[in-house]
C-alpha positions as protocol buffer text, in pm:
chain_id: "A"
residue {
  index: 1
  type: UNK
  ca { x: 1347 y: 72 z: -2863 }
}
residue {
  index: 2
  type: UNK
  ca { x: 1678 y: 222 z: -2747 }
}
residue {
  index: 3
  type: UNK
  ca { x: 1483 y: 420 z: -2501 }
}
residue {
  index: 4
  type: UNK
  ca { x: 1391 y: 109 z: -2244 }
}
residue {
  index: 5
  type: UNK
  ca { x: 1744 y: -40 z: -2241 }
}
residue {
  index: 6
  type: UNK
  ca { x: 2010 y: 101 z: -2026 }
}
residue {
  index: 7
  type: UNK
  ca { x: 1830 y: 128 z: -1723 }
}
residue {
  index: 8
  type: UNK
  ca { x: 1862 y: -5 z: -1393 }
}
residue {
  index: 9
  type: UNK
  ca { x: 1520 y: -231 z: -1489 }
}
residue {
  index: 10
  type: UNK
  ca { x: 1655 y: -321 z: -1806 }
}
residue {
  index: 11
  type: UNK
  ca { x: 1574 y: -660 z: -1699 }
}
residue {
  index: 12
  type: UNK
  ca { x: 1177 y: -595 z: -1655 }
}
residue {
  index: 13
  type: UNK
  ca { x: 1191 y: -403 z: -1979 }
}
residue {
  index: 14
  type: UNK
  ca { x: 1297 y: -725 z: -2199 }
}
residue {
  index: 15
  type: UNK
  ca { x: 1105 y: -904 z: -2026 }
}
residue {
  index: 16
  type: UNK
  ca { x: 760 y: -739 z: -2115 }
}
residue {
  index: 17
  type: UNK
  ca { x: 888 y: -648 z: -2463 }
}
residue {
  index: 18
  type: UNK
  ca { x: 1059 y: -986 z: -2570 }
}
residue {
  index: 19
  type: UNK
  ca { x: 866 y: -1097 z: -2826 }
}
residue {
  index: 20
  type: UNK
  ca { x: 903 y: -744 z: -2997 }
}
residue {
  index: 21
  type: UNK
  ca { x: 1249 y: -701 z: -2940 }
}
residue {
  index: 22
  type: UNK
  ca { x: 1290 y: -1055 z: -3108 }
}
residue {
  index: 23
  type: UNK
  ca { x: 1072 y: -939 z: -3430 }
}
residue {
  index: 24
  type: UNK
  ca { x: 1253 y: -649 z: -3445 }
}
residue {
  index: 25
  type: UNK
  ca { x: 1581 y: -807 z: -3406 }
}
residue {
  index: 26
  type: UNK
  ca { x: 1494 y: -1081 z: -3676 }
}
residue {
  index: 27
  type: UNK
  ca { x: 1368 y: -818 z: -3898 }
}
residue {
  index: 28
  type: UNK
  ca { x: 1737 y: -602 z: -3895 }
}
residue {
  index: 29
  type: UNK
  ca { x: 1882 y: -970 z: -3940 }
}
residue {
  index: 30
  type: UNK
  ca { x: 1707 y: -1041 z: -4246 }
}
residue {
  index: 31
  type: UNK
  ca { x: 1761 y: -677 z: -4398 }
}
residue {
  index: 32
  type: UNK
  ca { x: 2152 y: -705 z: -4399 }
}
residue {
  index: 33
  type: UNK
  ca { x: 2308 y: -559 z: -4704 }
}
residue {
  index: 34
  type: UNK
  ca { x: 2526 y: -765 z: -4879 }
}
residue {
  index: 35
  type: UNK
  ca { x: 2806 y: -536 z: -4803 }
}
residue {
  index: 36
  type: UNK
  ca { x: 2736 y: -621 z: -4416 }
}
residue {
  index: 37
  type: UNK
  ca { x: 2599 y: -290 z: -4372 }
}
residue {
  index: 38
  type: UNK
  ca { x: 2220 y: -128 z: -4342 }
}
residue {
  index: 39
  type: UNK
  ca { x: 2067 y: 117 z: -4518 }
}
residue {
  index: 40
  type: UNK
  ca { x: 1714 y: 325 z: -4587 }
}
residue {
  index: 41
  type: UNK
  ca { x: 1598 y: 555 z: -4862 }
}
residue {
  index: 42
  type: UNK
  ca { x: 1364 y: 871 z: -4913 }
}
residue {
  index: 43
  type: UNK
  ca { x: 1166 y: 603 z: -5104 }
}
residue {
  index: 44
  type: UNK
  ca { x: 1014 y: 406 z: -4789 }
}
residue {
  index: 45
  type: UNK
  ca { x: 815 y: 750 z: -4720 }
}
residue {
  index: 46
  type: UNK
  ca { x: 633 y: 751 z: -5051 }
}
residue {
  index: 47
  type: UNK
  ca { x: 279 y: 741 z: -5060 }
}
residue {
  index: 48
  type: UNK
  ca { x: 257 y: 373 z: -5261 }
}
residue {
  index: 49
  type: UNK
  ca { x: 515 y: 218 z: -5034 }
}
residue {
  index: 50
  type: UNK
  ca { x: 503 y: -153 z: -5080 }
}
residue {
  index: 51
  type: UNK
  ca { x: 737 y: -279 z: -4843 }
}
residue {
  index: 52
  type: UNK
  ca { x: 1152 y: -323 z: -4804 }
}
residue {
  index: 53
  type: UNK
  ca { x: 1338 y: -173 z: -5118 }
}
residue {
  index: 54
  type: UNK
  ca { x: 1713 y: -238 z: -5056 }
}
residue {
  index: 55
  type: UNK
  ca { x: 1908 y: 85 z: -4992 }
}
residue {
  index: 56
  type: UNK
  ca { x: 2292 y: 144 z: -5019 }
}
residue {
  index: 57
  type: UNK
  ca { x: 2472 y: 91 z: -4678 }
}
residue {
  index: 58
  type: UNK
  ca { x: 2488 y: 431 z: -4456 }
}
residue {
  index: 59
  type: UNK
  ca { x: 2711 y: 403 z: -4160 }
}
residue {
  index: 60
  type: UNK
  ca { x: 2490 y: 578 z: -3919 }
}
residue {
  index: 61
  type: UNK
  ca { x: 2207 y: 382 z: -4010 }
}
residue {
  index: 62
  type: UNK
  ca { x: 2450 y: 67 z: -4006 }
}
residue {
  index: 63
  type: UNK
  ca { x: 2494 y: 151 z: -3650 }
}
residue {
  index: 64
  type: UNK
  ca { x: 2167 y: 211 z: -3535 }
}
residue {
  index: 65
  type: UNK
  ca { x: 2107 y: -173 z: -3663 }
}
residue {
  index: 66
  type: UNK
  ca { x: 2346 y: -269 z: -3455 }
}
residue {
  index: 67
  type: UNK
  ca { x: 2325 y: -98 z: -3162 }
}
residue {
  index: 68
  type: UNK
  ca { x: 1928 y: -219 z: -3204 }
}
residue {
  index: 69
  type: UNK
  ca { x: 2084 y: -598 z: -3208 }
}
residue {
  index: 70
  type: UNK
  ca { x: 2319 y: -579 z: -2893 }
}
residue {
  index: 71
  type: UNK
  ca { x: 2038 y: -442 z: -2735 }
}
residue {
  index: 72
  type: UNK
  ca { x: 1853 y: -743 z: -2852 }
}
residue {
  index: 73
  type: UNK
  ca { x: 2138 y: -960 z: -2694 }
}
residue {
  index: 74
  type: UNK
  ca { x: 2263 y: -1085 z: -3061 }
}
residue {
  index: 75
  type: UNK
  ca { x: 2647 y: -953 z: -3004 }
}
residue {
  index: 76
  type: UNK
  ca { x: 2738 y: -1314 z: -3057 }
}
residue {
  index: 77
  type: UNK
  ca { x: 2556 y: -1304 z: -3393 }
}
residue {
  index: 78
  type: UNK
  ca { x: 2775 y: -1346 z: -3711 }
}
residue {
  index: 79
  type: UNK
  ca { x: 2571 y: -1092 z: -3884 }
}
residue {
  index: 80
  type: UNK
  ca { x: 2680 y: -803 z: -3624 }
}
residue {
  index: 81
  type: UNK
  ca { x: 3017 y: -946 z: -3698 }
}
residue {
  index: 82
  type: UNK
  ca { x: 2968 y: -820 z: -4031 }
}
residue {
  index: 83
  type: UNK
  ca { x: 2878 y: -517 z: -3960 }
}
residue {
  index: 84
  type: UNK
  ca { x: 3130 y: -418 z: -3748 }
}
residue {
  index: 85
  type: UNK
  ca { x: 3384 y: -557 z: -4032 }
}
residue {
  index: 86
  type: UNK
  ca { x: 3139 y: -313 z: -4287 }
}
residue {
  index: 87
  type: UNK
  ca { x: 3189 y: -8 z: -4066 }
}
residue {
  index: 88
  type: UNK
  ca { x: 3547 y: -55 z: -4024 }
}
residue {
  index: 89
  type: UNK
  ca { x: 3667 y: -117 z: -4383 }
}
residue {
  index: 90
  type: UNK
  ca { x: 3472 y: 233 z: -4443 }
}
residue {
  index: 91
  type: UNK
  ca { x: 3615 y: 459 z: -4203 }
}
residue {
  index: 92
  type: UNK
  ca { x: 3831 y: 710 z: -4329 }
}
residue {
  index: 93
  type: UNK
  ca { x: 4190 y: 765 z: -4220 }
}
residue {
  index: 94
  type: UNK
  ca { x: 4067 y: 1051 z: -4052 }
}
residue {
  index: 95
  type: UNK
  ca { x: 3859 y: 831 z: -3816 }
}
residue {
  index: 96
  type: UNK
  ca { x: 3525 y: 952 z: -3960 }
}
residue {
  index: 97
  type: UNK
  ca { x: 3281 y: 810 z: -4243 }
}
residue {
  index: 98
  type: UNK
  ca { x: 3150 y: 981 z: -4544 }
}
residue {
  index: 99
  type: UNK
  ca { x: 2809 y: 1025 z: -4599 }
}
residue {
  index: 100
  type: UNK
  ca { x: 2641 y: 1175 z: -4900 }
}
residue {
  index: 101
  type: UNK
  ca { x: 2284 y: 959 z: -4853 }
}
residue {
  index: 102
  type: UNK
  ca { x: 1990 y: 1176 z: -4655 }
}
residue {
  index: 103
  type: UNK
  ca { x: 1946 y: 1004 z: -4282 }
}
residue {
  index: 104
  type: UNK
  ca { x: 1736 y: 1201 z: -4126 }
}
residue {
  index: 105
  type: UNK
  ca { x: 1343 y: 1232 z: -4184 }
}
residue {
  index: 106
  type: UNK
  ca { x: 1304 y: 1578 z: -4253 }
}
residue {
  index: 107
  type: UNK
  ca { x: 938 y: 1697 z: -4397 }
}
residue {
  index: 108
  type: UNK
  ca { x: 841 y: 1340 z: -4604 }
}
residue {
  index: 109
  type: UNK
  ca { x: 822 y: 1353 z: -4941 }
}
residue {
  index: 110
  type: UNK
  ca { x: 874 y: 1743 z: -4928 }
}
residue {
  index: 111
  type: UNK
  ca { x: 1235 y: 1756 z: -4811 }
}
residue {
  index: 112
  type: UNK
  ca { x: 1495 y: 1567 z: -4621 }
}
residue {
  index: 113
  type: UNK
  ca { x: 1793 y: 1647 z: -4357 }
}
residue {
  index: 114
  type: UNK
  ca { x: 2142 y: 1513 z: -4342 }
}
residue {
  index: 115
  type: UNK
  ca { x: 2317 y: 1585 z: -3996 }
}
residue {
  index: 116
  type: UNK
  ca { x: 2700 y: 1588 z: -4018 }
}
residue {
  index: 117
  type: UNK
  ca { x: 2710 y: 1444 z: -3716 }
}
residue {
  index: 118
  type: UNK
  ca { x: 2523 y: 1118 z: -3759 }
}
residue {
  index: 119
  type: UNK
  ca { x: 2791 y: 945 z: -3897 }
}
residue {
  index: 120
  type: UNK
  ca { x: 3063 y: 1085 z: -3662 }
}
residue {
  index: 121
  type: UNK
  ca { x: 2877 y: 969 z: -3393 }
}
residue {
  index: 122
  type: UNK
  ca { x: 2661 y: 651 z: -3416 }
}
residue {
  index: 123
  type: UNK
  ca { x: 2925 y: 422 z: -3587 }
}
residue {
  index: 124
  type: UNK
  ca { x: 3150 y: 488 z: -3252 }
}
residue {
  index: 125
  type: UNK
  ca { x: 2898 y: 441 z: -3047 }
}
residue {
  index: 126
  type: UNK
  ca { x: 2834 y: 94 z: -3233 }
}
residue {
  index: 127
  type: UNK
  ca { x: 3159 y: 32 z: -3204 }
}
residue {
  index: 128
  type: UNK
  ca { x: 3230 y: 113 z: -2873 }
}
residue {
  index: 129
  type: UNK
  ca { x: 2897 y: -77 z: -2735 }
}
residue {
  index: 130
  type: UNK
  ca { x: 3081 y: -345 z: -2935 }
}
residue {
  index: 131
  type: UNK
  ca { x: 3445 y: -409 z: -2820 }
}
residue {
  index: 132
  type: UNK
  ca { x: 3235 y: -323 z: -2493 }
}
residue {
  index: 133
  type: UNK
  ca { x: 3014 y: -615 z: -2472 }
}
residue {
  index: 134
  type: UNK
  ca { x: 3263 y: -823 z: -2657 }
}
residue {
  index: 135
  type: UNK
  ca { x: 3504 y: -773 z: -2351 }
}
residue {
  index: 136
  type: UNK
  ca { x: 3263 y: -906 z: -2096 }
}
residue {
  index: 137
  type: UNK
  ca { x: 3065 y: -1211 z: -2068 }
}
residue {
  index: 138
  type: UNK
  ca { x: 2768 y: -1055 z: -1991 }
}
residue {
  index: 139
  type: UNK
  ca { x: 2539 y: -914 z: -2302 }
}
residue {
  index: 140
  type: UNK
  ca { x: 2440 y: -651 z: -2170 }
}
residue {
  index: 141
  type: UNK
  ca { x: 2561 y: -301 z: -2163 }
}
residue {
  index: 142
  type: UNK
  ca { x: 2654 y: -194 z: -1787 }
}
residue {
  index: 143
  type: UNK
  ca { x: 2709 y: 170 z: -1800 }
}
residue {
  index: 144
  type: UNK
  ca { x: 2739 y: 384 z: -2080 }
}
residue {
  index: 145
  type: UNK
  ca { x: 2872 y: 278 z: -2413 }
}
């Protein structure tokens, strides 16, 4: 999804994709942790899969829901509200977050990767996109962050 928004014909790109931008959108809405956050677990690649299983909050993957719901146009949503307040109340004084949970896919069910940089980079991003957007009255992201 990130992939069609951003460009100059960001415009044409909701437009032929609305109705699954807005599932997707009401999907991360509805998956909120109770923490404010988002997060995902080795589990959801197991062969009997049977659908959500709640996860502890990441902040990388708390940031890719949100930066998944401004694109959707839902900055004036209480729920990414929340999890801007979730991502800031666990940022370290040293400006980063700490996280011990796998993120990354990996080999399924065989093995799983955690970059170091996920969570030094997506929860400013999120951030950013957020005072961004927040600063404007338009919802949508002009150039860059």
């Amino acid at each position: 999804m990130f992939g069609e928004f951003g460009r100059p014909d960001e415009k044409a790109a909701n437009a032929k994709y609305a109705a699954n931008i807005r599932k997707a959108a009401d999907w991360l809405l509805s998956v909120q942790n109770d923490d404010g956050g988002w997060g995902e677990d080795a589990v959801s690649y197991r062969l009997d899969y049977g659908g959500l299983e709640r996860a502890p909050t990441t902040a990388s993957q708390t940031a890719w829901a949100l930066l998944g719901l401004m694109a959707a146009g839902e900055i004036a949503n209480p729920v990414v509200a929340r999890g801007v307040e979730c991502l800031m109340a666990t940022q370290s004084e040293k400006g980063t977050w700490d996280e011990q949970r796998y993120t990354a896919t990996g080999f399924p069910r065989v093995f799983y990767l955690r970059y170091h940089g996920y969570p030094r980079f997506f929860p400013l991003w999120a951030l950013a996109r957020y005072r961004n957007l927040r600063g404007t009255n338009s919802r949508a992201v002009g150039v860059g962050m």
